[in-house]
N, C-alpha and C positions, 0 to 999 in steps of 0.2 A: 225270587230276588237274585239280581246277577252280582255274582262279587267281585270284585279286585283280586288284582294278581301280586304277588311280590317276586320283582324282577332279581338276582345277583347278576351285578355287571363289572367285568374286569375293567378294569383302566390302565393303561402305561407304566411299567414299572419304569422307565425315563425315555424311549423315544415316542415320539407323541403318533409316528407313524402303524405302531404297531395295536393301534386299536380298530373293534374289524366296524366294517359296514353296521352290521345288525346292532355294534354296542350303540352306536350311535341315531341310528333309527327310534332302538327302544328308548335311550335317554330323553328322545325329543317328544315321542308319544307318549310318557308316561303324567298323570297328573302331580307329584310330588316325588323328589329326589332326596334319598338321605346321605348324608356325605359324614366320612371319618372328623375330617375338619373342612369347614365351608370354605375358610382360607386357600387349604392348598388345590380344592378341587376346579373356584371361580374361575381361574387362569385357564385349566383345562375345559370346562363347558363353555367361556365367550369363545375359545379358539375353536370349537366344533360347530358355533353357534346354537349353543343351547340353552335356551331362557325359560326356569322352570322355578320352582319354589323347590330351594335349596331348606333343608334342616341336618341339624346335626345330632348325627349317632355314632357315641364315641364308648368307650369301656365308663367312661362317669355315669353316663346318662341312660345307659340301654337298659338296665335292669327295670326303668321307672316307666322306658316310653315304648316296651313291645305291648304291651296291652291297648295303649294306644292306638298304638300301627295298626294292630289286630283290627280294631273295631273300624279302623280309616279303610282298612280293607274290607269288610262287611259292610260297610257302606259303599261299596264299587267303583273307589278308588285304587288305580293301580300304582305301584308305589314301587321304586326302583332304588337298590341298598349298593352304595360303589365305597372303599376305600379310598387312601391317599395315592395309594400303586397296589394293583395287581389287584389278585381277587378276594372278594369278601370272605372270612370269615378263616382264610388262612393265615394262622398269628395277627388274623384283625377281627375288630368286632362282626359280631352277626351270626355266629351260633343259638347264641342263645333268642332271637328274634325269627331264624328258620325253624326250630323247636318249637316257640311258642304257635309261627303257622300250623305248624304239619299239626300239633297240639287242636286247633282251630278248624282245620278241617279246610283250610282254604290253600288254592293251588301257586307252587312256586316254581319260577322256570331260570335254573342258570345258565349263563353265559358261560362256551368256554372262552377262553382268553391269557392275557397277560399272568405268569407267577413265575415269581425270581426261581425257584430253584430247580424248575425242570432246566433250562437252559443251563444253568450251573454247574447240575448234575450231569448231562450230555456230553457236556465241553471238560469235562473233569478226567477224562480218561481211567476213570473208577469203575468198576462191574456197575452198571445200574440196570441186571435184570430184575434183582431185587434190594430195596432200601428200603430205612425208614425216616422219616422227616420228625425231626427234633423240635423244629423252629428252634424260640428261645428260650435256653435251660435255665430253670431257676434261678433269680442272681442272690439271694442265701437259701432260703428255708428250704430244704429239698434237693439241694443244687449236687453235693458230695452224695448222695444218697442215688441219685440218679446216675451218677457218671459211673460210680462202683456196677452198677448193673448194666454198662453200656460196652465192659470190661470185657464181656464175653460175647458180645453182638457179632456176630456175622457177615449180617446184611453191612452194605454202604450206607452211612450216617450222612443224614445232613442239619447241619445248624445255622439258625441267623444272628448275627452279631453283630453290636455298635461297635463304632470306631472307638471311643474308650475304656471299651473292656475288653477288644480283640486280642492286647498280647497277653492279658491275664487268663482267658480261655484258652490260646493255643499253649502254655506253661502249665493249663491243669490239664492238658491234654495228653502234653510228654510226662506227666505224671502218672496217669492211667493207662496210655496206650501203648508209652513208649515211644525213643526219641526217633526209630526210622519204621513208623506210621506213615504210608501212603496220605496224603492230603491233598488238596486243592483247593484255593480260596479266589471267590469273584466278587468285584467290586465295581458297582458303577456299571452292572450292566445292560447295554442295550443303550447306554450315554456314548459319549465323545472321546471318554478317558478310561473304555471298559476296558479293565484287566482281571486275567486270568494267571495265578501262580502257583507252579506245582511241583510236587517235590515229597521230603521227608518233615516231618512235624520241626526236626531242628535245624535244616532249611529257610522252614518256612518261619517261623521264627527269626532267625537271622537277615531275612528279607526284610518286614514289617519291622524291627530294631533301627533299621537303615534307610526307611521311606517312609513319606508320606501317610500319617493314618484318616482316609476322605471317605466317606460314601456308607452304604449298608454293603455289609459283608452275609456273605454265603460264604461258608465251611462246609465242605463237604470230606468226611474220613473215610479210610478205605476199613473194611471189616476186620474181625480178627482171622 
């Protein structure tokens, strides 16, 4: 019996140009597409011309519909898992649906492509021979428990952050890290209105006090 495959496929973290050949091929050849939210992906698959049966797999719904998927793929269905931006299962759903494959015994093939915070980190003028990726740090239970043990970190940090909780993280920052911590914050990248600002934590602070707060943010800290 031939089975299905489960695709991860990056999509654009904002310019629509930076998705490659092959995402696009696979999207078009697959039988069933799962999307973060059907909403924000539509826009994106009519622009590539890509007309497929769209469902949604979001942190609500995954825990109920990888068994699901599983069996859509034992029946030899190949079945392709994309995000809102960038690639699956970084700070987005689809961990626990690549588990229950590998669990299953059937074969998954990822895409590289699109993730906010390589480019972040690049462009951050931070050591990035070695980091580690925080995404986003608990917003209570766990949150002060975690930063204490990040007190001593080394490596270059990186974190993702909303626009409404951006200056209350870089204030718990200058608390832990101290107020001339290496920092770099990108927003908007890969858009029209990408910026890159960097400096000392009370800086950077002082900056976002004074501007605009638009877009996902990537933090990126320098180590102790």
């Amino acid at each position: 019996m031939i089975t299905g495959k489960l695709f991860l496929v990056p999509t654009p973290i904002g310019n629509l140009e930076d998705i490659t050949f092959r995402a696009i091929r696979i999207l078009k050849e697959v039988d069933v597409i799962l999307a973060e939210d059907t909403r924000t992906s539509a826009p994106l698959l009519k622009h590539f011309g890509i007309d497929k049966k769209v469902y949604a797999h979001h942190q609500h719904n995954e825990h109920k519909a990888v068994n699901e998927i599983v069996r859509f793929l034992n029946q030899g269905q190949n079945i392709a898992l994309i995000s809102d931006a960038g690639t699956p299962a970084i700070s987005d759903p689809g961990f626990l649906l690549v588990r229950a494959v590998i669990h299953a015994g059937l074969t998954i093939e990822c895409l590289p492509g699109a993730t906010a915070f390589v480019p972040a980190l690049v462009n951050s003028g931070l050591a990035n021979d070695r980091f580690c990726f925080e995404g986003f740090l608990p917003v209570k239970k766990g949150r002060q428990t975690r930063m204490k043990e990040l007190v001593t970190e080394t490596r270059t940090m990186i974190f993702y952050e909303s626009p409404h909780r951006l200056l209350k993280t870089l204030n718990e920052f200058k608390v832990y890290f101290g107020n001339d911590r290496q920092v770099s914050v990108a927003r908007e990248l890969s858009k029209i209105f990408e910026e890159n600002v960097r400096g000392t934590i009370e800086e950077i602070i002082s900056h976002y006090q004074n501007n605009i707060l638009k877009g996902e943010f990537v933090i990126c800290v320098a180590g102790k």
